[in-house]
Legacy VTK file of the C-alpha trace (Angstrom):
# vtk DataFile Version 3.0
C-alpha trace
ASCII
DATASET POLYDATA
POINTS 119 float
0.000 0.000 0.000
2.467 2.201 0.964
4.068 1.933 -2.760
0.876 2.448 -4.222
0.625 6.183 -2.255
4.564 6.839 -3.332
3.574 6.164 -6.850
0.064 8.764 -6.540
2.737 10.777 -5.088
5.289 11.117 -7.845
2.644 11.047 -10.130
1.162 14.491 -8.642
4.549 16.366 -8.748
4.969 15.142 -12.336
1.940 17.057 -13.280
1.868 20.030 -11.097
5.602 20.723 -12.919
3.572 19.601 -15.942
0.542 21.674 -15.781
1.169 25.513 -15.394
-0.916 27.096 -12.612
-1.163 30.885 -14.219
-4.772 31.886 -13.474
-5.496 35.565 -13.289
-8.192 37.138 -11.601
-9.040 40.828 -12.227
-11.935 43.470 -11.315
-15.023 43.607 -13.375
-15.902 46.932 -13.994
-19.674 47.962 -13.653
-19.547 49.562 -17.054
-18.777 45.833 -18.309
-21.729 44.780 -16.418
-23.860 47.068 -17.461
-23.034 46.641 -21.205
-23.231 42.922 -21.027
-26.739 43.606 -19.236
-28.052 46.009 -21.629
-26.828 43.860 -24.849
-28.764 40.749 -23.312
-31.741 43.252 -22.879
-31.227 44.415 -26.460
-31.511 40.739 -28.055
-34.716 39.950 -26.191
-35.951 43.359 -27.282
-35.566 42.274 -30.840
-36.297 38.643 -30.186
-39.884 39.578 -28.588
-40.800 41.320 -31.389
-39.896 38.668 -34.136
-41.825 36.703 -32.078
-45.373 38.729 -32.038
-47.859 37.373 -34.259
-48.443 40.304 -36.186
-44.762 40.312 -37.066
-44.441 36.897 -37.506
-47.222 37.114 -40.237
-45.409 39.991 -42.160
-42.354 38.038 -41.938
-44.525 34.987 -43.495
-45.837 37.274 -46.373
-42.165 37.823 -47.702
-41.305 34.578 -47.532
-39.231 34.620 -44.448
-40.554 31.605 -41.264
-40.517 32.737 -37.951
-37.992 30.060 -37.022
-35.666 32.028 -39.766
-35.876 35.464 -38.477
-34.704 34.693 -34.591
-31.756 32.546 -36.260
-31.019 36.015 -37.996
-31.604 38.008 -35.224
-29.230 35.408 -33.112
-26.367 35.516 -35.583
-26.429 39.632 -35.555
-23.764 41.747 -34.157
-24.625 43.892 -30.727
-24.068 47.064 -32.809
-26.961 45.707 -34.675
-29.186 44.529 -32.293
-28.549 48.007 -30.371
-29.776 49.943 -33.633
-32.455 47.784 -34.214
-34.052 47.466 -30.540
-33.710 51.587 -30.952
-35.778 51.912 -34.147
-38.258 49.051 -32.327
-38.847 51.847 -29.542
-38.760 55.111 -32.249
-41.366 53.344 -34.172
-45.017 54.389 -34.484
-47.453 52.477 -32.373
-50.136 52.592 -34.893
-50.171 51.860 -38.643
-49.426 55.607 -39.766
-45.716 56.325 -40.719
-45.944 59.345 -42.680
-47.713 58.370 -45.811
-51.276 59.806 -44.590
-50.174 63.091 -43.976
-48.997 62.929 -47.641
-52.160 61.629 -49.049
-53.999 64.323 -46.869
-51.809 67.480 -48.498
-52.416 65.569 -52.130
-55.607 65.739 -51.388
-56.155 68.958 -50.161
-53.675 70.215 -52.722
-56.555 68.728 -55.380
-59.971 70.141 -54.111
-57.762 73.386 -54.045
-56.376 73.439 -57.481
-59.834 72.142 -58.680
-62.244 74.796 -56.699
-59.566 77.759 -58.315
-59.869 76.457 -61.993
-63.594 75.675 -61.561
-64.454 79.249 -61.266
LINES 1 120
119 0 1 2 3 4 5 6 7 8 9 10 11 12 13 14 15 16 17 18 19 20 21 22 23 24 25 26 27 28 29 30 31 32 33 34 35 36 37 38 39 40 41 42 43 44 45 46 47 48 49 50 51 52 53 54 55 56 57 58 59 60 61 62 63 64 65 66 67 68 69 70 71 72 73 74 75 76 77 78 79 80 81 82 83 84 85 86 87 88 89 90 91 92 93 94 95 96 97 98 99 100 101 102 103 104 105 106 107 108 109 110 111 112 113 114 115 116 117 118
């Protein structure tokens, strides 16, 4: 027995000259944390909204499955998960994004240009 622990023995200074022990430890900053927070936050921002059913039906009239547009959103960068979970929020709740006010001023633009050159 006793050869048997002076063999385990040798065997564990072998490796320990062997196997380097260089493990670092360093400080964390809070900015790190925060980033590495706010990134996570910015990928389920995006991922929650491929994942409405509204969306998901848009996504279904181009062509594109549901199941294919969170593998795209997973494989983006955080620079462009950060711009797109910003447009997500700048976005107009309703289904207006400008083109109304457009058709209004054509419109009114018309019944102008036709009550002047009625007369």
């Amino acid at each position: 027995m006793r050869r048997f622990y002076n063999l385990i023995a040798k065997m564990l200074i072998v490796t320990m000259i062997w196997i380097p022990f260089t493990v670092q430890a360093g400080m964390i900053g809070t900015d790190q944390v925060i980033t590495s927070a706010q990134d996570q936050q910015n990928r389920d921002k995006v991922l929650n909204f491929v994942s409405r059913t509204d969306v998901a039906q848009q996504f279904e009239s181009f062509g594109i499955s549901a199941a294919s547009a969170k593998d795209r959103v997973n494989a983006m960068t955080q620079e462009e998960l950060t711009k797109v979970a910003g447009q997500i929020d700048s976005l107009p709740a309703g289904a207006s994004d400008g083109w109304v006010w457009v058709a209004v001023v054509v419109v009114v633009g018309l019944i102008i240009w036709l009550v002047w050159y009625k007369k």
